[in-house]
OpenMM code with the backbone's topology and positions (N, CA, C; nanometers):
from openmm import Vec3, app, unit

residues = "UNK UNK UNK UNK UNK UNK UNK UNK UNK UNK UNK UNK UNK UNK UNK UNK UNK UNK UNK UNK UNK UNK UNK UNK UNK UNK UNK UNK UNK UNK UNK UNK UNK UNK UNK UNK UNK UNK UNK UNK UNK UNK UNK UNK UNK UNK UNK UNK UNK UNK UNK UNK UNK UNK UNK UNK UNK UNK UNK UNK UNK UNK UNK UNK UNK UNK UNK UNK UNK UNK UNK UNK UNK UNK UNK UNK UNK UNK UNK UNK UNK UNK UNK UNK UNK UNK UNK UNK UNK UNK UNK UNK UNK UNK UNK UNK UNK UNK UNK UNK UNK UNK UNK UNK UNK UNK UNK UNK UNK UNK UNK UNK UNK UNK UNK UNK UNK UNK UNK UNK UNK UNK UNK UNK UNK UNK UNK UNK UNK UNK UNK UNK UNK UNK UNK UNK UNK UNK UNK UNK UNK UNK UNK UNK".split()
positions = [
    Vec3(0.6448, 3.5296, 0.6582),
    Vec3(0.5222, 3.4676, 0.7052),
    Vec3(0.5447, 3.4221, 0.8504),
    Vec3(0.4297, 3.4176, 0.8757),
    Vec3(0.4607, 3.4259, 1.0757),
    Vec3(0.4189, 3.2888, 1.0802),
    Vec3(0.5162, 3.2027, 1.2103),
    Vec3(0.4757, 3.0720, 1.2061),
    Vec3(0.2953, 3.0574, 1.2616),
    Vec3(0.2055, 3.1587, 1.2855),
    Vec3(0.0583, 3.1293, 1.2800),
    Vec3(-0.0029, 3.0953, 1.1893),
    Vec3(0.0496, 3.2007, 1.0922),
    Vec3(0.0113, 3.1983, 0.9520),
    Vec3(0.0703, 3.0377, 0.8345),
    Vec3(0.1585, 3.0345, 0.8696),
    Vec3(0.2242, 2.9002, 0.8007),
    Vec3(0.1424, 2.7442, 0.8415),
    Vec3(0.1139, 2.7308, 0.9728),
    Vec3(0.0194, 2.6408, 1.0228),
    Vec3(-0.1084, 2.6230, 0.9589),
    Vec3(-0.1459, 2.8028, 0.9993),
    Vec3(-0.2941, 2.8187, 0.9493),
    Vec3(-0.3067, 2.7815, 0.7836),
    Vec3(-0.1975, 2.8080, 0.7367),
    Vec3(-0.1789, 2.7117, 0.5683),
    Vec3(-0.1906, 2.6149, 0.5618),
    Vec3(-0.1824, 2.5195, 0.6945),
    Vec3(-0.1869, 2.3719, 0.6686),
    Vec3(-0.3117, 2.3798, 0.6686),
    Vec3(-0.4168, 2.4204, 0.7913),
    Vec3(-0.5359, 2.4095, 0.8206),
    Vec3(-0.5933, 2.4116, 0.7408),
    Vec3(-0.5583, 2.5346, 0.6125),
    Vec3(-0.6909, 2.5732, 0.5179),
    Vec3(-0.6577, 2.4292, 0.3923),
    Vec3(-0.5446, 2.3547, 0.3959),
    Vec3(-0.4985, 2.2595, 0.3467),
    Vec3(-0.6434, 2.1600, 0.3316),
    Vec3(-0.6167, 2.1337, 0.4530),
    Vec3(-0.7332, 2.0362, 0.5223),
    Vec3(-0.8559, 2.0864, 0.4639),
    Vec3(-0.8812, 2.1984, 0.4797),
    Vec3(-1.0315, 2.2331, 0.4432),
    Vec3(-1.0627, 2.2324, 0.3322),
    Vec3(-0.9634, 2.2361, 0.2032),
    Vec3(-0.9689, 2.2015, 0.0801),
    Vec3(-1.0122, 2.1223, 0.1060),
    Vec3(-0.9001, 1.9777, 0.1220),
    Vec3(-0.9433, 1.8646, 0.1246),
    Vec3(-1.1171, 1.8275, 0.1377),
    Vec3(-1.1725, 1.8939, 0.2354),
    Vec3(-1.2803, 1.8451, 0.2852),
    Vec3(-1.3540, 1.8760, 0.1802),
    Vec3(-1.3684, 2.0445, 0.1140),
    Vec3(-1.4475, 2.1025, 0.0285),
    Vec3(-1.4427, 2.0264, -0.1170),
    Vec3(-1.3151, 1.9399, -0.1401),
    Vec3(-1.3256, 1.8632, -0.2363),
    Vec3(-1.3933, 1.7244, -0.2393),
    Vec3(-1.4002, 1.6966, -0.0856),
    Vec3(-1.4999, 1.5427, -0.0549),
    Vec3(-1.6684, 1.5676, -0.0049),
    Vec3(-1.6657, 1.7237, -0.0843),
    Vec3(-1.8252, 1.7888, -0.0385),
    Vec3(-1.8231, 1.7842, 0.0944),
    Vec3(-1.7245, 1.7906, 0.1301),
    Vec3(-1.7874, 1.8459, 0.2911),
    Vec3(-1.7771, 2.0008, 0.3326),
    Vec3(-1.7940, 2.0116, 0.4661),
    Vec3(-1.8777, 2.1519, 0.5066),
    Vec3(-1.6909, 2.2199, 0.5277),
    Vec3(-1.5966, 2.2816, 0.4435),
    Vec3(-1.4847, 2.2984, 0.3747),
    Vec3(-1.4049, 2.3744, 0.5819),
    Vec3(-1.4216, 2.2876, 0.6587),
    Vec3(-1.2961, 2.3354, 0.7823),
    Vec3(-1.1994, 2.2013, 0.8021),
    Vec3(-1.0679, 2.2975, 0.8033),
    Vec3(-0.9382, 2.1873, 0.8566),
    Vec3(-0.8794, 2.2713, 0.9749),
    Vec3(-0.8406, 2.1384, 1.0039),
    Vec3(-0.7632, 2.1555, 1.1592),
    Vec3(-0.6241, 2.0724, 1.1700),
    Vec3(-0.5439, 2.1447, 1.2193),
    Vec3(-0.3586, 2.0608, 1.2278),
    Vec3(-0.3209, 2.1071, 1.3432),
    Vec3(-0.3289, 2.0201, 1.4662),
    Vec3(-0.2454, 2.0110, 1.5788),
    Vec3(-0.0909, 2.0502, 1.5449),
    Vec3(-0.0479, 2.0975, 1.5977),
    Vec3(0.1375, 2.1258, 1.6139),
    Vec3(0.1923, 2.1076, 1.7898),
    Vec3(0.3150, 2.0432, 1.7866),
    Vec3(0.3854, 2.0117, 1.8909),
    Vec3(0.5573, 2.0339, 1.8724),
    Vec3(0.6116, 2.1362, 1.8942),
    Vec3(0.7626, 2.1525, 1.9389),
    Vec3(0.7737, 2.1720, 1.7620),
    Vec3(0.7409, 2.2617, 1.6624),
    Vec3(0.7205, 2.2799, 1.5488),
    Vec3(0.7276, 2.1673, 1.4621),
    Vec3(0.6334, 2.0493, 1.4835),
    Vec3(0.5987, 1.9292, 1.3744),
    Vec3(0.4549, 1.9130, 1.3877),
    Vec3(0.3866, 1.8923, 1.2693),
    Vec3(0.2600, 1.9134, 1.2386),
    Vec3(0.2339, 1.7329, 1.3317),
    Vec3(0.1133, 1.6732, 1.4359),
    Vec3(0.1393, 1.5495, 1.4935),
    Vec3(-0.0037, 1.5418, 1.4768),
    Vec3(-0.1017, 1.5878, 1.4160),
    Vec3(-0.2371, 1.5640, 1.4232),
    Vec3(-0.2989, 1.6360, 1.3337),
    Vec3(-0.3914, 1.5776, 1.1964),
    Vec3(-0.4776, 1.6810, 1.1465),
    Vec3(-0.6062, 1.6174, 1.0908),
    Vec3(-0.6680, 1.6959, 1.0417),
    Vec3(-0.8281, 1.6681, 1.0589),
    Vec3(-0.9121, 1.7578, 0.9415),
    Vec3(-0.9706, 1.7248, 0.8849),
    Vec3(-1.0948, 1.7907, 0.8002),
    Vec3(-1.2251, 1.7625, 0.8558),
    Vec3(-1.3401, 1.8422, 0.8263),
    Vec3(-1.5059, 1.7722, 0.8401),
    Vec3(-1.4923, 1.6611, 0.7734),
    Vec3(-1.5247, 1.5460, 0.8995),
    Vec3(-1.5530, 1.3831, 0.8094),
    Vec3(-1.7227, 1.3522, 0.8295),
    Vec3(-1.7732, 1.4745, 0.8616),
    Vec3(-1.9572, 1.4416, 0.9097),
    Vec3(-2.0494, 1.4069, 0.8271),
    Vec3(-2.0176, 1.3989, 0.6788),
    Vec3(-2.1263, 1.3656, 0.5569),
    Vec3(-2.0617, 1.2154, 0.5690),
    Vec3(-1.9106, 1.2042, 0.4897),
    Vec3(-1.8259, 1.0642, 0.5249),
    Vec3(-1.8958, 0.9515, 0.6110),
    Vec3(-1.8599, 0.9851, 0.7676),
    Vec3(-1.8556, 0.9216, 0.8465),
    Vec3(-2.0058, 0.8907, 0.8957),
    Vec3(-2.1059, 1.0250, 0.8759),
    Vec3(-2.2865, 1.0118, 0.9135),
    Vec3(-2.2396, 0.9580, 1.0325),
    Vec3(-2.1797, 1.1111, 1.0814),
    Vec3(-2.1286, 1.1378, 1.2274),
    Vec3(-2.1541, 1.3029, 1.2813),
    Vec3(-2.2361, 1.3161, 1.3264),
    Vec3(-2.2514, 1.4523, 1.3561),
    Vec3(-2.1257, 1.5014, 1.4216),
    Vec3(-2.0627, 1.4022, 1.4920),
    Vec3(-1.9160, 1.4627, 1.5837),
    Vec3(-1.8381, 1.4883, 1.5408),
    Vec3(-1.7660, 1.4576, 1.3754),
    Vec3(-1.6885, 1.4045, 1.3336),
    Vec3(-1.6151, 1.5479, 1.2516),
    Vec3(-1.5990, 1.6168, 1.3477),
    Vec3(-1.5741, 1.8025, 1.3080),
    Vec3(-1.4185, 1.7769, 1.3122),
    Vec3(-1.3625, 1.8883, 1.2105),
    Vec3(-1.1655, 1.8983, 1.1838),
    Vec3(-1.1073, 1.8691, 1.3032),
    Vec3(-1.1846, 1.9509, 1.4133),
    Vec3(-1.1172, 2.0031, 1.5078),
    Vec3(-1.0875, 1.8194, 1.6214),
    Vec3(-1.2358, 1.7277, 1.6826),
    Vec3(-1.2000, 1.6362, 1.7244),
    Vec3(-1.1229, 1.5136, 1.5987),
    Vec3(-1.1180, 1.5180, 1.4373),
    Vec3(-1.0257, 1.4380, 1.3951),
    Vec3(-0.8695, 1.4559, 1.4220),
    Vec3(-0.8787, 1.5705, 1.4227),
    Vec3(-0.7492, 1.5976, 1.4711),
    Vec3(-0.6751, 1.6268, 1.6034),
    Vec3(-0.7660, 1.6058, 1.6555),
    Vec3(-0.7518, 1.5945, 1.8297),
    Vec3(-0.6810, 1.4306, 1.8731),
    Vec3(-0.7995, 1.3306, 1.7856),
    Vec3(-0.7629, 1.1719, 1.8075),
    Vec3(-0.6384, 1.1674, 1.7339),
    Vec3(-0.5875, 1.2304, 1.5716),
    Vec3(-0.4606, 1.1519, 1.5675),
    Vec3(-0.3526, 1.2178, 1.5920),
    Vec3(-0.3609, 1.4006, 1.7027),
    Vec3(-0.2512, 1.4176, 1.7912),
    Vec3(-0.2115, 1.3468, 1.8660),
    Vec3(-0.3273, 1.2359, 1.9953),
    Vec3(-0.3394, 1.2178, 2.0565),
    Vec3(-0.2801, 1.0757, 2.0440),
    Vec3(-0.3239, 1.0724, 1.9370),
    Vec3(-0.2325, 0.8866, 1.8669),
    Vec3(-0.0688, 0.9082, 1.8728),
    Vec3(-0.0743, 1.0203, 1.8428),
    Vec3(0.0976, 1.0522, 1.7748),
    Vec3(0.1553, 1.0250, 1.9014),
    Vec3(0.1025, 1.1229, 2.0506),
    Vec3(0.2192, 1.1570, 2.1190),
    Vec3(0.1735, 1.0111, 2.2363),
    Vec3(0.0836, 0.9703, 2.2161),
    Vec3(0.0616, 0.8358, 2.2762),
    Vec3(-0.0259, 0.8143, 2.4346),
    Vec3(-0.0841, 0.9447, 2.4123),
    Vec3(-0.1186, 1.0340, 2.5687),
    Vec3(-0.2697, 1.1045, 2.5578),
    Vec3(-0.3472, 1.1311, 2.6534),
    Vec3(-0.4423, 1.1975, 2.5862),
    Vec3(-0.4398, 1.3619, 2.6356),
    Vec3(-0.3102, 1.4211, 2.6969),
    Vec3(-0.3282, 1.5490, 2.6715),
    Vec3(-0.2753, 1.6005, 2.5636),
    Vec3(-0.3107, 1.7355, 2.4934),
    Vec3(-0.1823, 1.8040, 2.4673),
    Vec3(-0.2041, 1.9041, 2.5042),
    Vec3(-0.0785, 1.9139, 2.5998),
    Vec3(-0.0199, 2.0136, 2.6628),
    Vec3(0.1044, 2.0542, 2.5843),
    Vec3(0.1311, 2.1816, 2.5230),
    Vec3(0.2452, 2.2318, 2.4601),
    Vec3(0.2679, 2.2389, 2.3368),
    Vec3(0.0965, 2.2125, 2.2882),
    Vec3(0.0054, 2.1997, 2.1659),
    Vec3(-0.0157, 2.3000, 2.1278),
    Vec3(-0.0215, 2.3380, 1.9981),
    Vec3(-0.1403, 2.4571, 1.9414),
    Vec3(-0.2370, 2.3659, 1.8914),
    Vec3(-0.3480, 2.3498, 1.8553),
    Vec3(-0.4666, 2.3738, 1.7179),
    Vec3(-0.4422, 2.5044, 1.6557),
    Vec3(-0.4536, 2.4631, 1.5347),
    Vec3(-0.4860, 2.5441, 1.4365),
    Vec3(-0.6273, 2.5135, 1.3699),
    Vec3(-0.7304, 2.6045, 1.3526),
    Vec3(-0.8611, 2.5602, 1.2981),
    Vec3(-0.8913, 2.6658, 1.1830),
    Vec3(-0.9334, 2.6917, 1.1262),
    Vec3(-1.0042, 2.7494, 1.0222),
    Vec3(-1.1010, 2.8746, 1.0533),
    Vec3(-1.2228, 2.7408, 1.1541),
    Vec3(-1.3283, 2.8679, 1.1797),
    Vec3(-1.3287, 2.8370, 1.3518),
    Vec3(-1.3821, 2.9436, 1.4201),
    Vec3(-1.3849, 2.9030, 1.5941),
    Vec3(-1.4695, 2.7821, 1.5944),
    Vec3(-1.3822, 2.7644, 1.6833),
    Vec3(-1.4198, 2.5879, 1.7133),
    Vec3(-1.5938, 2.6107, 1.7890),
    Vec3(-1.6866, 2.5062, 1.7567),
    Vec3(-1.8017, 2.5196, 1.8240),
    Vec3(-1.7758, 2.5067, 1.9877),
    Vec3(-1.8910, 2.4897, 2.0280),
    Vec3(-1.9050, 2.4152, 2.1705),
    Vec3(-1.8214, 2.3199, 2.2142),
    Vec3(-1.9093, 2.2071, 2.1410),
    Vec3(-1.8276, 2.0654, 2.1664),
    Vec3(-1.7048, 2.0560, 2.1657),
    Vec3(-1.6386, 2.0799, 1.9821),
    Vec3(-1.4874, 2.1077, 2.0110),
    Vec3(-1.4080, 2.1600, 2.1214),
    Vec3(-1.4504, 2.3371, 2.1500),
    Vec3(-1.3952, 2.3489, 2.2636),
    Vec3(-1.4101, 2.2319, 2.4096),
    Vec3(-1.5162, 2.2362, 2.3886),
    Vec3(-1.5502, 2.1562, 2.5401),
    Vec3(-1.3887, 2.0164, 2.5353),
    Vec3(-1.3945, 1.9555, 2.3906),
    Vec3(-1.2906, 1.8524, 2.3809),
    Vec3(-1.1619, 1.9356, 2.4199),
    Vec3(-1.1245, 2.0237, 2.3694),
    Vec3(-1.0078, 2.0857, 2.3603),
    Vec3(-0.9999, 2.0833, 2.4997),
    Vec3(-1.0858, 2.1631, 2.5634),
    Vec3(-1.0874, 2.1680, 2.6944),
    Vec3(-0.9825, 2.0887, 2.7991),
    Vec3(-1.0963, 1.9076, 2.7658),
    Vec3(-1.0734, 1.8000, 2.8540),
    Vec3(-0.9094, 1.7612, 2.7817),
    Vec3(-0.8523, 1.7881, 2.6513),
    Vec3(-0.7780, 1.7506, 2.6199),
    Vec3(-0.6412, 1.8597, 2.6584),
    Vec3(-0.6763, 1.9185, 2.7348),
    Vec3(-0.5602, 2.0677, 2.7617),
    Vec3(-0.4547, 2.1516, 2.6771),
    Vec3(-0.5429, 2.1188, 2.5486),
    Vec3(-0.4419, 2.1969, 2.4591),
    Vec3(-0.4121, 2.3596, 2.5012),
    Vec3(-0.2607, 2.3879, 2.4898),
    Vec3(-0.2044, 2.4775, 2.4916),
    Vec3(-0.2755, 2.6202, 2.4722),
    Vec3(-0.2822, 2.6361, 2.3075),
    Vec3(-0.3192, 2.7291, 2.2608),
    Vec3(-0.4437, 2.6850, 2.1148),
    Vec3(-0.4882, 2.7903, 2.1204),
    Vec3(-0.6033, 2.7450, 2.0070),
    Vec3(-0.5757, 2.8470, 1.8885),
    Vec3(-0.5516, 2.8457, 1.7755),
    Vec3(-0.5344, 2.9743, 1.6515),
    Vec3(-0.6412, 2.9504, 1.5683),
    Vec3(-0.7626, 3.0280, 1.5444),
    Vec3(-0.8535, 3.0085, 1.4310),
    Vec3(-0.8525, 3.1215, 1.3498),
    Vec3(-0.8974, 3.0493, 1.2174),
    Vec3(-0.8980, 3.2027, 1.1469),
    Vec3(-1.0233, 3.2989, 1.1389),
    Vec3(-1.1450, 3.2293, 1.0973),
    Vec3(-1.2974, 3.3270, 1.1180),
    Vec3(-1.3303, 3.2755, 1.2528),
    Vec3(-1.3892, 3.3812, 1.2788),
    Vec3(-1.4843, 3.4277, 1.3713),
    Vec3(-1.6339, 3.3373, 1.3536),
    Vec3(-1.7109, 3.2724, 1.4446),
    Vec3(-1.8473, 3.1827, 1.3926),
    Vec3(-1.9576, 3.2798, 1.5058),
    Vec3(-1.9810, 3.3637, 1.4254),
    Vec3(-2.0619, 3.4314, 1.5250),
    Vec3(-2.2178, 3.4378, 1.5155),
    Vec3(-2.2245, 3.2723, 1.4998),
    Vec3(-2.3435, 3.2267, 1.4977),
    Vec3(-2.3045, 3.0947, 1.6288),
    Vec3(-2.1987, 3.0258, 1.6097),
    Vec3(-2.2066, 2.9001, 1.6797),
    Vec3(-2.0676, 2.8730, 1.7341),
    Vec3(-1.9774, 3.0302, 1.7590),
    Vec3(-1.8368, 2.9761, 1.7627),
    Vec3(-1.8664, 2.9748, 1.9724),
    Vec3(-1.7820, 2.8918, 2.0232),
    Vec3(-1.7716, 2.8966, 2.1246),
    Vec3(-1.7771, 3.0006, 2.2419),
    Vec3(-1.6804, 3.1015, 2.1877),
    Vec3(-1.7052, 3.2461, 2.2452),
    Vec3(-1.8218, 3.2960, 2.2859),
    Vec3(-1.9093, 3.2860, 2.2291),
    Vec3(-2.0667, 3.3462, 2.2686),
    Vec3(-2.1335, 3.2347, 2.4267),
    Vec3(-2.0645, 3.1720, 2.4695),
    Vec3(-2.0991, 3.1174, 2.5903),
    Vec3(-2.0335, 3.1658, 2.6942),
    Vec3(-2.1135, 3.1312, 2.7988),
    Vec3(-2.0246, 3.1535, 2.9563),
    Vec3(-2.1087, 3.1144, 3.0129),
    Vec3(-1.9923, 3.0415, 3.1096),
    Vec3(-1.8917, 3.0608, 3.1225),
    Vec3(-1.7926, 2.9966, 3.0782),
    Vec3(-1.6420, 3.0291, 3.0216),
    Vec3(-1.5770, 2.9778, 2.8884),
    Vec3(-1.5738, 2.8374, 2.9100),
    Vec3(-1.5424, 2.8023, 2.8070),
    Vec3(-1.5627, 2.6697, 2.7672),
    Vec3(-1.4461, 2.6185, 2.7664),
    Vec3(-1.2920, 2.6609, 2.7152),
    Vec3(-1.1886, 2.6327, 2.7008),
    Vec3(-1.1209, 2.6009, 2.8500),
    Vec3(-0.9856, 2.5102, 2.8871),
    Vec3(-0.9337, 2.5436, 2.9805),
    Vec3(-0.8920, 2.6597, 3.0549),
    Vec3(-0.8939, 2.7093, 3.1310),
    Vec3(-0.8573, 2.8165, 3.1722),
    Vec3(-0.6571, 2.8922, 3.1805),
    Vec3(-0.5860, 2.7247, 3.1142),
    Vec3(-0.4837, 2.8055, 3.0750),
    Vec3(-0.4519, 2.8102, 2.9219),
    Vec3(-0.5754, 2.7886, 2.8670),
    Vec3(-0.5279, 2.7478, 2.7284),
    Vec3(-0.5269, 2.8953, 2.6599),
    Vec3(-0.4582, 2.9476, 2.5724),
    Vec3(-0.4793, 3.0807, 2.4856),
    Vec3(-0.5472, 3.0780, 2.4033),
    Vec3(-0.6634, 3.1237, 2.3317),
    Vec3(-0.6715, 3.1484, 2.2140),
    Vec3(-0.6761, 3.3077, 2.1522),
    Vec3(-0.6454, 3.2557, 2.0239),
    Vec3(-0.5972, 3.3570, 1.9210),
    Vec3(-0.6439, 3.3353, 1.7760),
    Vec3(-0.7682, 3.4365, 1.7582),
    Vec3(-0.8576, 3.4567, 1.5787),
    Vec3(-0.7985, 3.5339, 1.5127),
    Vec3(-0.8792, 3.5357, 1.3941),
    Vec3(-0.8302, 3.6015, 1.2814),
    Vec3(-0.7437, 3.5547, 1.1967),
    Vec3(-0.6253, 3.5092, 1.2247),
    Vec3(-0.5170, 3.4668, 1.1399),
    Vec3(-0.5874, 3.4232, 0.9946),
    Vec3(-0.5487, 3.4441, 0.9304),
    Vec3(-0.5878, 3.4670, 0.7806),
    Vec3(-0.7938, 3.4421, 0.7886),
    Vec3(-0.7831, 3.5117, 0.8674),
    Vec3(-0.9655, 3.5215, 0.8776),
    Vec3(-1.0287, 3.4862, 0.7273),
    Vec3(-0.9557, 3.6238, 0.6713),
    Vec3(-1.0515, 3.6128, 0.5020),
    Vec3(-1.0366, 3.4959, 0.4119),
    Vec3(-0.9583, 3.4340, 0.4606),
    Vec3(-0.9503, 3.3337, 0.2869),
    Vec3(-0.9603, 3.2354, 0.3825),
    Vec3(-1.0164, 3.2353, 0.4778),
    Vec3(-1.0919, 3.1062, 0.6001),
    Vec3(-1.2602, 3.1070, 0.5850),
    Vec3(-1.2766, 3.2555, 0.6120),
    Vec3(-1.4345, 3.3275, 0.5896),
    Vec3(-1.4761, 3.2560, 0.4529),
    Vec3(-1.3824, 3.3495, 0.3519),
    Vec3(-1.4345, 3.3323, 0.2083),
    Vec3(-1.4492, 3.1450, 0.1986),
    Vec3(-1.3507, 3.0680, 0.2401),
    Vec3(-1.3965, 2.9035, 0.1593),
    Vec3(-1.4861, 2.8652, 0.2092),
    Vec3(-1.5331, 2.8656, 0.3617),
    Vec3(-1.6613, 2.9128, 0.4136),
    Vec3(-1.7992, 2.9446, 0.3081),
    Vec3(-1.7988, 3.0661, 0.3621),
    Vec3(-1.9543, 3.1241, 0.2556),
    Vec3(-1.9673, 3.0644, 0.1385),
    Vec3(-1.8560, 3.0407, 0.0735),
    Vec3(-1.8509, 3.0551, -0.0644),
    Vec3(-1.9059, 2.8990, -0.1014),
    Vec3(-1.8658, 2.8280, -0.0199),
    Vec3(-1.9409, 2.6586, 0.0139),
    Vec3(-2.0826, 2.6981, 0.0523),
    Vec3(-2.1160, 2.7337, 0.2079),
    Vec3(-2.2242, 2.7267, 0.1956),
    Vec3(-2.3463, 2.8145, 0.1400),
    Vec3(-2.2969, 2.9060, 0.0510),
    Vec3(-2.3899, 3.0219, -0.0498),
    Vec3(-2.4158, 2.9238, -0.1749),
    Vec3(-2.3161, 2.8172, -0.2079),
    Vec3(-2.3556, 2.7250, -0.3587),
    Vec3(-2.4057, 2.6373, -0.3046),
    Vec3(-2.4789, 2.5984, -0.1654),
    Vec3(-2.5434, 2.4678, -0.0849),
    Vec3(-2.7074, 2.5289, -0.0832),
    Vec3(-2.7213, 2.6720, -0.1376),
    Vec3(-2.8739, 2.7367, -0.0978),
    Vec3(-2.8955, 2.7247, -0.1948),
] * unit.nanometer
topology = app.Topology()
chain = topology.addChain("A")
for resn in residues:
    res = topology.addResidue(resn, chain)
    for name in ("N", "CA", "C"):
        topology.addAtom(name, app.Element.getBySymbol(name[0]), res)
């Protein structure tokens, strides 16, 4: 198993989590120098926080961990492409690299320009796309 894929295990971790507190089923786990330092599920039903997406919970308690508000030398790991906003955070927050597993090709960030991400940050989809996709649909197809 490739260390993308092992992360991205934590992520979909998280998204259990969420799918078991009825929420909209995405997790997110910051990594720094290979130790998991930040992670996050949807807290937006919870919290009756529209902001309150995997991707910025786990942005604030990377950001707690290393005591700083960049991360630089960071991955995210997310589930599904991070929206707008997220990126836009990721952005101001200079994470490294970004790994998601589906594609949101309704609302994932990508479909804007001009990019949204830092301009040295990497990102990299797909990583276990399908069993990211599938907890996805499969939540919101039993919500119709």
């Amino acid at each position: 198993m490739s260390t993308d894929e092992k992360y991205m295990r934590e992520a979909l971790a998280q998204a259990r989590e969420a799918l078991a507190e009825e929420e909209i089923p995405i997790g997110a786990v910051v990594v720094s120098r290979g130790r998991i330092i930040g992670k996050g599920h949807n807290l937006v039903e919870r919290l009756h926080d529209a902001t309150a997406h995997a991707e910025m919970i786990a942005i604030t308690a990377a950001t707690e961990s290393l005591g700083g508000k960049y991360l630089q030398d960071c991955t995210l790991y997310v589930t599904v492409e991070p929206c707008p906003m997220c990126a836009a955070a990721l952005n101001w927050s200079q994470v490294s690299r970004i790994v998601y597993g589906a594609a949101d090709p309704r609302r994932g960030y990508s479909l804007y320009s001009p990019p949204l991400l830092h301009p040295r940050t990497e990102a990299i989809g797909g990583i276990l796309a399908e069993e990211c996709g599938t907890l996805l649909t499969d939540y919101l197809k039993s919500k119709r």
